[in-house]
VEXLUMVO-39449 format. One record per residue (C-alpha): residue number from 1; chain; x, y, z. Coordinates in steps of 0.2 Angstrom, whole numbers, m for minus. Layout:
<pts>
<pt NUM 'A' <X Y Z>> ...
</pts>
This chain:
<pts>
<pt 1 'A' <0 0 0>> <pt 2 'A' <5 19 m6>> <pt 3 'A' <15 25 12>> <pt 4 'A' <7 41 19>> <pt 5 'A' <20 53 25>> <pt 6 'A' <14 63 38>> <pt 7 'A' <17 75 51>> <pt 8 'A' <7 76 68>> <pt 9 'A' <7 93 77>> <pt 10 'A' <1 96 92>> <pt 11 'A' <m6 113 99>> <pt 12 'A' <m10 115 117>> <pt 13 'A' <m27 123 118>> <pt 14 'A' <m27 141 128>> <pt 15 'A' <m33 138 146>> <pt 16 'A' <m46 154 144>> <pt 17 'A' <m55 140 130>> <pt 18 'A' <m50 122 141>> <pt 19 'A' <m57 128 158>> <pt 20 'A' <m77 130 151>> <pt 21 'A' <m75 119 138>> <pt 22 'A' <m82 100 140>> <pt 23 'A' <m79 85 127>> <pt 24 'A' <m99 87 124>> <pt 25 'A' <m100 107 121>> <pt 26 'A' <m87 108 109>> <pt 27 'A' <m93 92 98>> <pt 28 'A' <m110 100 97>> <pt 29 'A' <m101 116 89>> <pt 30 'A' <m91 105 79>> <pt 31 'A' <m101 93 71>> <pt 32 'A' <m113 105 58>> <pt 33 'A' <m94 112 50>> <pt 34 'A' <m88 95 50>> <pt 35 'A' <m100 81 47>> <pt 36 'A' <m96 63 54>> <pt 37 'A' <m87 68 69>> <pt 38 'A' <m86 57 81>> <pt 39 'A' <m82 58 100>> <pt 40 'A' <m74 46 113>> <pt 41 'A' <m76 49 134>> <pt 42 'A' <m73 42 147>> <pt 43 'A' <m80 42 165>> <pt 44 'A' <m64 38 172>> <pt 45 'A' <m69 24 183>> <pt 46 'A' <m50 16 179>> <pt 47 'A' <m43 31 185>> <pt 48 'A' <m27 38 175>> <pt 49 'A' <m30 23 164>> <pt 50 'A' <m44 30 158>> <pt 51 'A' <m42 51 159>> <pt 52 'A' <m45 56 141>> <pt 53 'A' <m56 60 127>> <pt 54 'A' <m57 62 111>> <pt 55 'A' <m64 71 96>> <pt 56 'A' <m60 66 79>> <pt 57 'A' <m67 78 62>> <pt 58 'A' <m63 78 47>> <pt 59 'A' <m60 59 39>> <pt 60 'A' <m46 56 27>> <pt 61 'A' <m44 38 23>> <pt 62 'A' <m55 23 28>> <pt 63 'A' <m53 5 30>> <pt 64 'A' <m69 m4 25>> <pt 65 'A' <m74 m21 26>> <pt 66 'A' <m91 m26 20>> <pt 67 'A' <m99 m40 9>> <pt 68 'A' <m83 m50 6>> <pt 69 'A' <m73 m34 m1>> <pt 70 'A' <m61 m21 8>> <pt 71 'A' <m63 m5 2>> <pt 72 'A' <m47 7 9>> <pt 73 'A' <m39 23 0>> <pt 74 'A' <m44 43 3>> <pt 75 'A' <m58 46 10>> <pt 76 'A' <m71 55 0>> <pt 77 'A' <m65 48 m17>> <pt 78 'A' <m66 32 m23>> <pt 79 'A' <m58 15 m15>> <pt 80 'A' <m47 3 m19>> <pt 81 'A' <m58 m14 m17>> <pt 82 'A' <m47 m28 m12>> <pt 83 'A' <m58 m48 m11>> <pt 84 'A' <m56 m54 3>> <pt 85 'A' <m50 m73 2>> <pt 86 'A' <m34 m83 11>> <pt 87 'A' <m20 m73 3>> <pt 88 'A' <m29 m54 9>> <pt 89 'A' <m37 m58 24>> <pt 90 'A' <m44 m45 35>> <pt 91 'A' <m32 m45 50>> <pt 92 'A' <m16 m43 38>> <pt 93 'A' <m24 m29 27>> <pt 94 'A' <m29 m20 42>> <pt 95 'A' <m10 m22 47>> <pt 96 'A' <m5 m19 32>> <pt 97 'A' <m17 m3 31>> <pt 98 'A' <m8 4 50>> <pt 99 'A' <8 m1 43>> <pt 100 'A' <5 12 27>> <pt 101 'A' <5 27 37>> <pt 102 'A' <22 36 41>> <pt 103 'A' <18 48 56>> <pt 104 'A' <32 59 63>> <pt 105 'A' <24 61 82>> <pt 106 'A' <44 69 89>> <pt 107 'A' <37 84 94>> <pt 108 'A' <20 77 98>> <pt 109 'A' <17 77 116>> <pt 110 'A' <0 66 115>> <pt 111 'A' <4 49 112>> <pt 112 'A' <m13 46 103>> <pt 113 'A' <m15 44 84>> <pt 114 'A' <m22 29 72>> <pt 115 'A' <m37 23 67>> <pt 116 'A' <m54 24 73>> <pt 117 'A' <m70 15 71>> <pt 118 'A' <m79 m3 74>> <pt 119 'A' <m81 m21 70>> <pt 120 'A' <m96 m28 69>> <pt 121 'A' <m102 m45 78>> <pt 122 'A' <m104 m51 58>> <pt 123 'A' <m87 m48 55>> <pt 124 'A' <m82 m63 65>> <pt 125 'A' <m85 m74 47>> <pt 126 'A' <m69 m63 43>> <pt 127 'A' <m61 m71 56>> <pt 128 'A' <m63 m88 59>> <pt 129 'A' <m71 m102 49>> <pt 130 'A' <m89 m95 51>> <pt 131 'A' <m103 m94 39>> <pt 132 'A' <m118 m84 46>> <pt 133 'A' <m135 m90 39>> <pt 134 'A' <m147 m80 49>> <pt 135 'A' <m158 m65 38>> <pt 136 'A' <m149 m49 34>> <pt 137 'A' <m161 m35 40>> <pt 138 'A' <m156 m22 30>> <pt 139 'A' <m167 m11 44>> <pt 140 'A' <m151 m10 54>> <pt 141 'A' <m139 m18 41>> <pt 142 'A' <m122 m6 42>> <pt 143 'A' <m104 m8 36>> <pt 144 'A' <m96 m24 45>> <pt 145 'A' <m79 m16 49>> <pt 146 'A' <m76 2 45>> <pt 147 'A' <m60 14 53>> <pt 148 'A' <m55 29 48>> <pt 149 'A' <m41 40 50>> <pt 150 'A' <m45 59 55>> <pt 151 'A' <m36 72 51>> <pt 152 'A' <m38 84 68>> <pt 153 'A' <m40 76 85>> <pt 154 'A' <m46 85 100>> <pt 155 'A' <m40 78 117>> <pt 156 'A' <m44 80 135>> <pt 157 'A' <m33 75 148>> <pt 158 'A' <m46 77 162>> <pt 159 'A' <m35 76 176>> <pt 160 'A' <m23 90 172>> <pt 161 'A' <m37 100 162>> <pt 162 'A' <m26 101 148>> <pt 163 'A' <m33 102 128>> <pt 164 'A' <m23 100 113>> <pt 165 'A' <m26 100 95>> <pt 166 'A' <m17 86 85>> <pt 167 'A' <m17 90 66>> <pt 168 'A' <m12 76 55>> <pt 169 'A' <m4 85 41>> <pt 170 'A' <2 80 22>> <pt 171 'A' <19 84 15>> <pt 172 'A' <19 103 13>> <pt 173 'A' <3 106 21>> <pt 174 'A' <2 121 33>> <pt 175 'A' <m6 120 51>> <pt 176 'A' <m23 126 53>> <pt 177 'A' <m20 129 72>> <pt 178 'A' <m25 144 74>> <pt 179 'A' <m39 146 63>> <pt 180 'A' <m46 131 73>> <pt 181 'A' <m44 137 89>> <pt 182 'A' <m53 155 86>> <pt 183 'A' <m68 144 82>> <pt 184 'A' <m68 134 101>> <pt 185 'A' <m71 154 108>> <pt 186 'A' <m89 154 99>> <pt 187 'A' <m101 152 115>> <pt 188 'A' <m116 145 104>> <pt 189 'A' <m120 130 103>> <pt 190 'A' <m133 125 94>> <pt 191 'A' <m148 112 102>> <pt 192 'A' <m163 102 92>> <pt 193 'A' <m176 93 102>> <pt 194 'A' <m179 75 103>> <pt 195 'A' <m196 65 102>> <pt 196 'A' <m198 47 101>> <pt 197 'A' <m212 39 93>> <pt 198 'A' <m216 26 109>> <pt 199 'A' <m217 14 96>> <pt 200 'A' <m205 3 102>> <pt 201 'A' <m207 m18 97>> <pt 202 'A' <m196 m32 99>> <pt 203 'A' <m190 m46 85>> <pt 204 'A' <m196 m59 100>> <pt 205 'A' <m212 m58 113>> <pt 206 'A' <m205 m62 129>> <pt 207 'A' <m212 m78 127>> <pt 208 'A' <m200 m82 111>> <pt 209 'A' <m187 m76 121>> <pt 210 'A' <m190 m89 135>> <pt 211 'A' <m191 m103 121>> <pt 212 'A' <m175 m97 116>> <pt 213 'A' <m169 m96 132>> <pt 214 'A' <m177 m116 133>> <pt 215 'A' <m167 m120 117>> <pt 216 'A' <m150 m114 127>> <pt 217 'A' <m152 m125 141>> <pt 218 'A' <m157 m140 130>> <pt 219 'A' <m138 m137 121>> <pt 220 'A' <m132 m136 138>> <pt 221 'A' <m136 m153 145>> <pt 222 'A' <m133 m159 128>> <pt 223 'A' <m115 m152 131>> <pt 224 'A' <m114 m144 117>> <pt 225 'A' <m110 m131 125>> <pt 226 'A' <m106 m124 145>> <pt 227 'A' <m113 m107 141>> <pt 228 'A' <m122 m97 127>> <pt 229 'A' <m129 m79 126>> <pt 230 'A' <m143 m77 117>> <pt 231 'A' <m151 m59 115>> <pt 232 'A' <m166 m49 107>> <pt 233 'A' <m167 m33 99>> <pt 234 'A' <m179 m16 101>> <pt 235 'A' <m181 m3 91>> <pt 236 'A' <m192 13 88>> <pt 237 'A' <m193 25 80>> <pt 238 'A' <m191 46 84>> <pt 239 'A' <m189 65 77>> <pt 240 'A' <m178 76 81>> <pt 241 'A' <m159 75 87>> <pt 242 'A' <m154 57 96>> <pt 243 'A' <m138 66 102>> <pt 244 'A' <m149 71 117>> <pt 245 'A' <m150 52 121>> <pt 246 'A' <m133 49 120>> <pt 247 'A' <m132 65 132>> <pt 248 'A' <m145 56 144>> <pt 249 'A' <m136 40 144>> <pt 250 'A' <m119 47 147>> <pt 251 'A' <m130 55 163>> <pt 252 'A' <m139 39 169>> <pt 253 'A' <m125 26 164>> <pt 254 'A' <m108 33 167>> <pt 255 'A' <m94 22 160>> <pt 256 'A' <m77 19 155>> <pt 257 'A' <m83 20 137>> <pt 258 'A' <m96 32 133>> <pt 259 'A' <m95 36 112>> <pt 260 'A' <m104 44 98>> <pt 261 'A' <m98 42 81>> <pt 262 'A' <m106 50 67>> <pt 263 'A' <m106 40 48>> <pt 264 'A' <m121 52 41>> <pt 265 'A' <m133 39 37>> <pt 266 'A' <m131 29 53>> <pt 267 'A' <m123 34 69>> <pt 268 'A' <m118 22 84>> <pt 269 'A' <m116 27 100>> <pt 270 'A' <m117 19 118>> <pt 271 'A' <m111 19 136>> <pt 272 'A' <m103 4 138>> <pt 273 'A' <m95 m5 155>> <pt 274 'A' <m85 m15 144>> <pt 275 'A' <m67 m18 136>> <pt 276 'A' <m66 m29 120>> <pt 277 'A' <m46 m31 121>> <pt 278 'A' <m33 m17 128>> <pt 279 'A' <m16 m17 120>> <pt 280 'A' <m3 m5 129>> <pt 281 'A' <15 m6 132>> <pt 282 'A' <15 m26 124>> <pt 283 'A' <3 m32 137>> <pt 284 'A' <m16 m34 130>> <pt 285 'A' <m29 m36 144>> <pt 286 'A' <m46 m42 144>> <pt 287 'A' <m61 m36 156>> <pt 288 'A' <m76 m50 159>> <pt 289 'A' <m90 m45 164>> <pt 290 'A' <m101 m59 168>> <pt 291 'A' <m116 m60 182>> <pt 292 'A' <m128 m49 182>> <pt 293 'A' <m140 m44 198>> <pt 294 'A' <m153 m28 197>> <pt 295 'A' <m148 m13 207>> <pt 296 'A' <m164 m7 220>> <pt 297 'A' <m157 10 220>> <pt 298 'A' <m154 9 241>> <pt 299 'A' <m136 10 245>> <pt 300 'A' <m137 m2 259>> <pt 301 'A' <m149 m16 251>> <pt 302 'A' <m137 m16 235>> <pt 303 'A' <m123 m19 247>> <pt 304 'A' <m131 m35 254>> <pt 305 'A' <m132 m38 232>> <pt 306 'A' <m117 m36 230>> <pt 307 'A' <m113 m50 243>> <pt 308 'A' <m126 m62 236>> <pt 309 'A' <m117 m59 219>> <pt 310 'A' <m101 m65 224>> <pt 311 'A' <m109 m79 232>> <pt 312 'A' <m122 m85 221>> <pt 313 'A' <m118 m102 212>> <pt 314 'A' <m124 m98 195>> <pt 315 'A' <m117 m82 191>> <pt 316 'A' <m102 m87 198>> <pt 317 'A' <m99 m101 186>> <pt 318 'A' <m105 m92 173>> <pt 319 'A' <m90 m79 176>> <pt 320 'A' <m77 m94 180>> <pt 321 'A' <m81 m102 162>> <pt 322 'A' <m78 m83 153>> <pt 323 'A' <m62 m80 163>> <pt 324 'A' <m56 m98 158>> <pt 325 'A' <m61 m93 138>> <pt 326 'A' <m55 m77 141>> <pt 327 'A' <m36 m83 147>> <pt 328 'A' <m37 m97 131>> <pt 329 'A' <m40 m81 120>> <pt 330 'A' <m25 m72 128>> <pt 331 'A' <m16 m87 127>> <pt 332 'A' <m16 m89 107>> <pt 333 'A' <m4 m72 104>> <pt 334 'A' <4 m72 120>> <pt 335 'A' <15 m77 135>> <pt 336 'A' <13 m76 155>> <pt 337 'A' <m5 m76 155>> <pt 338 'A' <m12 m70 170>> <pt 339 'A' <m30 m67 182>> <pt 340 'A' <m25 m51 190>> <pt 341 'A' <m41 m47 198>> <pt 342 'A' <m56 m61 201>> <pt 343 'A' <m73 m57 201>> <pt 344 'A' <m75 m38 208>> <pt 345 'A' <m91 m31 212>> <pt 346 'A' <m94 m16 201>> <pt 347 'A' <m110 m6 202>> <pt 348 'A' <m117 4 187>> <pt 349 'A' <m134 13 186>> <pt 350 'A' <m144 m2 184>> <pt 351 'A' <m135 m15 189>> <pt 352 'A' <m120 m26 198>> <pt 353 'A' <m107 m35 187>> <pt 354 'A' <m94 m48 192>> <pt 355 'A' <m76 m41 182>> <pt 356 'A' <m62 m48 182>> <pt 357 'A' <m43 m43 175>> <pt 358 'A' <m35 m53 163>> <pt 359 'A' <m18 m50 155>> <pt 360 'A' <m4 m58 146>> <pt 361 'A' <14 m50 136>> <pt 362 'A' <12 m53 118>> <pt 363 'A' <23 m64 109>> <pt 364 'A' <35 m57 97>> <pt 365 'A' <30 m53 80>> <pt 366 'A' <10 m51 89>> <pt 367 'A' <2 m38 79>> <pt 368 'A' <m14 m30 84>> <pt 369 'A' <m25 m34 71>> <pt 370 'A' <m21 m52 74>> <pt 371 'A' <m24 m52 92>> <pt 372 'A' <m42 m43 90>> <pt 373 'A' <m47 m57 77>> <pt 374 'A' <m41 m72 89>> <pt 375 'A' <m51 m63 103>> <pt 376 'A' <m68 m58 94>> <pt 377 'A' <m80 m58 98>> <pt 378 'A' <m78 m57 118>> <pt 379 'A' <m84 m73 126>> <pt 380 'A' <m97 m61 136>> <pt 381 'A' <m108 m59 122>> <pt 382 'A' <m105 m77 113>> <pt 383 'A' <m103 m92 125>> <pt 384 'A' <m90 m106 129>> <pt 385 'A' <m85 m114 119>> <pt 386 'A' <m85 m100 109>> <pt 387 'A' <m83 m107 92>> <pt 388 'A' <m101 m117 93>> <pt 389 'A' <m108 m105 104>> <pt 390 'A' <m107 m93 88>> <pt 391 'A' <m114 m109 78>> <pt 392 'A' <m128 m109 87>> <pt 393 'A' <m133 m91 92>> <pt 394 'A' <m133 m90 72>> <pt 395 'A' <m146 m105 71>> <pt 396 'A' <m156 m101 85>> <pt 397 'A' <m158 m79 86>> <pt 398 'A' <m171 m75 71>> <pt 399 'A' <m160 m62 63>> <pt 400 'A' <m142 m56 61>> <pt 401 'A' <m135 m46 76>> <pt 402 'A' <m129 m34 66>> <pt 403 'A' <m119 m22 78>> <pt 404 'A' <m122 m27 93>> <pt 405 'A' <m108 m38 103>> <pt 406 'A' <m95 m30 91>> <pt 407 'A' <m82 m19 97>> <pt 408 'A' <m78 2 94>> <pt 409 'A' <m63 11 99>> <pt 410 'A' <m48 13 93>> <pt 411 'A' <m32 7 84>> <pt 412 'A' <m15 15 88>> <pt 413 'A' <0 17 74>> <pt 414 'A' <10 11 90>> <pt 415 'A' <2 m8 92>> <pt 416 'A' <m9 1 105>> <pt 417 'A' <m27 m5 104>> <pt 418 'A' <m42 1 115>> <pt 419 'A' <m61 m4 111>> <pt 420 'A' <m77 m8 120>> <pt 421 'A' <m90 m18 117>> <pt 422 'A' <m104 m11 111>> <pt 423 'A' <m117 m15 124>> <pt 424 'A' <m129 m4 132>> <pt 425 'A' <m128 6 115>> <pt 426 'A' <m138 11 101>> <pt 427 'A' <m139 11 82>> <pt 428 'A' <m148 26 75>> <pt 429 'A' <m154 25 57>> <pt 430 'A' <m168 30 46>> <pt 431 'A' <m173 39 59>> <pt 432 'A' <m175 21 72>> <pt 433 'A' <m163 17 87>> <pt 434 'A' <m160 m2 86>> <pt 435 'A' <m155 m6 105>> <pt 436 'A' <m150 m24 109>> <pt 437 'A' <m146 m36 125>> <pt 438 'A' <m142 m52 129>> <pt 439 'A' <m141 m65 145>> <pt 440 'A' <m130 m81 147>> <pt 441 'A' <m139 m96 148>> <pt 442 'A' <m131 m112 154>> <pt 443 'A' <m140 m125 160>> <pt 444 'A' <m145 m121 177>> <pt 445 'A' <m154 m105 169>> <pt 446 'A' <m172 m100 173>> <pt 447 'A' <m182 m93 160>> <pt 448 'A' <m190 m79 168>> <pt 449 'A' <m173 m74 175>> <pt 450 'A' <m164 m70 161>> <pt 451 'A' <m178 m62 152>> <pt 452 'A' <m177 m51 168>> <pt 453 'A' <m158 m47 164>> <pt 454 'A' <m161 m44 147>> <pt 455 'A' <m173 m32 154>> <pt 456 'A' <m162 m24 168>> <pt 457 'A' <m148 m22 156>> <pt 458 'A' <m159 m12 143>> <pt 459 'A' <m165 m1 159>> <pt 460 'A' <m153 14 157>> <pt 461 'A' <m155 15 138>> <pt 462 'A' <m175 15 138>> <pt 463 'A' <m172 29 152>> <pt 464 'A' <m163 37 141>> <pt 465 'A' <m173 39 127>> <pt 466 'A' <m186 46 138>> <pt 467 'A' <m177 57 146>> <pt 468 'A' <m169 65 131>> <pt 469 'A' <m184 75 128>> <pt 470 'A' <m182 86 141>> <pt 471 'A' <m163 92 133>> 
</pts>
């Protein structure tokens, strides 16, 4: 591939524009001058781990894989298509797509730069030796891999209060700083209302659910497999601005993930609790979450949960099984494997999780693109083993997941990777938010049970579309 020579730049934003200026107010004054902007938080739960975000305008090359083909080049202009078969697979395109960019970063004193975008829970087939047979709604069909690299970045650092303006720029091209900059001191920022229809339907009555949930358990005994996750979708429709749900989920929901990007014709964002995979200094780390138990919204009571959590047989060996998968994954790229936490309590708005840690160094010659392939999709959201878990989730949900389960993040120049799930997220197009959730079912499930965590866990997001009509 053509190597892109480029020069990073970065411009600390003045302080009189950083102290009153948050990552939501200045995207809303970005995004009408720069359409599909896109933006990262992050509610620091991790601490320093987790202090920044992002804002990322103005697209210049893409990396798309949809339909068999890979479509890469200059964004806005036509695209190289590549098939995709043994010789050009995904993982060594991608690779081969980071590899392609040439980025000076000496004077540069934010480490962040790369790729940024999503993989669908589709995309697996690019992966392993998957053939999906479930329908293809084309209601919430999108792109099944699609990262692109932005020509300005705006971070936070939120613990030091700090902004800069990363510019990307071309042989010869001249920094924009400046002119940038003059625009963050415009106070105005626009606001559109938001009305949802309250038309909100499922692809499965809770009682289909419940047979599905049936269909789980009999694979269970069968040993088929130890645990599946099988999910079902909403969707409604709604006028207006859904950037106001994102900015009531980010209120009800905080999380280490909260993201909105922006494609024009679809737009995907969420508040998710979870990380796919975590690449840093040669060590990737995975986070399961697994076990589930409704928050009552009294302190002291939900301490008493938490306690019955950590206790409680079920969820327990439902979070052993996905630690296990999780270590295996690890295991396929890299050495000295390792649980570094085991089974924490975590509370978000709605509910209590059991998360564990798990890391391992990677192998030399590890890239990242690999390691995201021989870890997707995260065993939360397929099952143990994973392989016929996917099998089976394809032959037993009545439509493609499209989205949901996949990962959206991004994917450093430096091997660096950093992506959630997309849980507890949305998919807004044609004017519909598709939200989707699942439950893992082994064979000591009880129906009604995990129709009620599928419930719990699209709690905050049903909130959240009804409280973004007072924004």
């Amino acid at each position: 591939m053509e190597l892109k020579n480029i020069t990073c730049k970065a411009t600390p934003i003045p302080a009189n524009v950083a102290d009153v200026t948050t990552p939501v107010s200045l995207y809303l004054k970005l995004r009408d001058e720069y359409p599909n902007t896109i933006l990262l938080e992050s509610s620091d739960y991790h601490g320093n781990t987790n202090s920044m975000s992002f804002i990322c305008f103005n697209p210049t090359y893409d990396f798309i894989a949809d339909k068999g083909k890979v479509l890469l080049g200059e964004a806005h202009k036509e695209l190289e298509s590549i098939t995709i078969d043994k010789d050009n697979n995904v993982p060594q395109l991608l690779d081969e797509f980071i590899k392609s960019f040439k980025v000076r970063m000496d004077d540069c004193p934010v480490k962040v730069n790369g790729l940024f975008g999503y993989t669908t829970f589709d995309a697996v087939q690019y992966f392993d030796t998957l053939d999906f047979e479930s329908p293809v709604l084309d209601a919430h069909k999108i792109p099944e891999m699609r990262y692109t690299f932005y020509k300005y970045i705006i971070a936070f650092n939120h613990f030091s209060n700090q902004l800069y303006l990363i510019e990307n720029l071309n042989e010869g091209e001249e920094s924009a700083a400046n002119e940038l900059i003059d625009t963050f001191y415009n106070r105005a920022i626009p606001a559109f209302n938001f009305e949802p229809a309250n038309n909100e339907t499922s692809n499965l009555t809770n009682e289909e659910y419940m047979a599905m949930v049936t269909k789980g358990k009999e694979h269970c005994f069968r040993g088929d497999v130890f645990q599946i996750v099988l999910s079902r979708q909403f969707k409604q429709s709604f006028k207006g601005d859904e950037f106001n749900v994102y900015r009531a989920l980010r209120n009800i929901n905080p999380s280490p993930y909260l993201f909105y990007f922006d494609y024009g014709s679809y737009k995907i964002f969420g508040s998710s609790p979870e990380a796919q995979l975590v690449i840093q200094n040669n060590e990737a780390t995975i986070n399961p979450i697994a076990g589930t138990f409704k928050r009552t919204g009294d302190d002291v009571k939900d301490q008493e949960l938490a306690i019955k959590l950590s206790e409680d047989e079920k969820e327990n060996a439902e979070h052993v099984m996905l630690v296990d998968l999780a270590r295996n994954d690890l295991s396929r790229n890299c050495e000295k494997v390792k649980v570094n936490t085991y089974k924490e309590v975590q509370y978000y708005s709605h509910v209590l999780h059991l998360v564990s840690d798990v890391s391992g160094q990677l192998q030399e010659g590890s890239i990242a693109a690999r390691v995201m392939a021989d870890t997707f999709p995260a065993g939360t959201l397929s099952g143990a083993p994973k392989y016929k878990a996917m099998q089976l989730i394809d032959s037993i949900e009545n439509q493609n997941r499209g989205y949901y389960g996949g990962c959206i993040g991004n994917i450093g120049l430096d091997g660096s990777f950093n992506q959630a799930i997309m849980i507890r997220s949305f998919l807004s197009k044609n004017n519909t938010l598709f939200y989707q959730a699942g439950a893992g079912v082994v064979s000591e499930s009880k129906e009604e049970n995990e129709l009620a965590e599928v419930n719990n866990k699209l709690g905050a997001l049903k909130k959240a579309i009804e409280m973004a009509q007072d924004f």
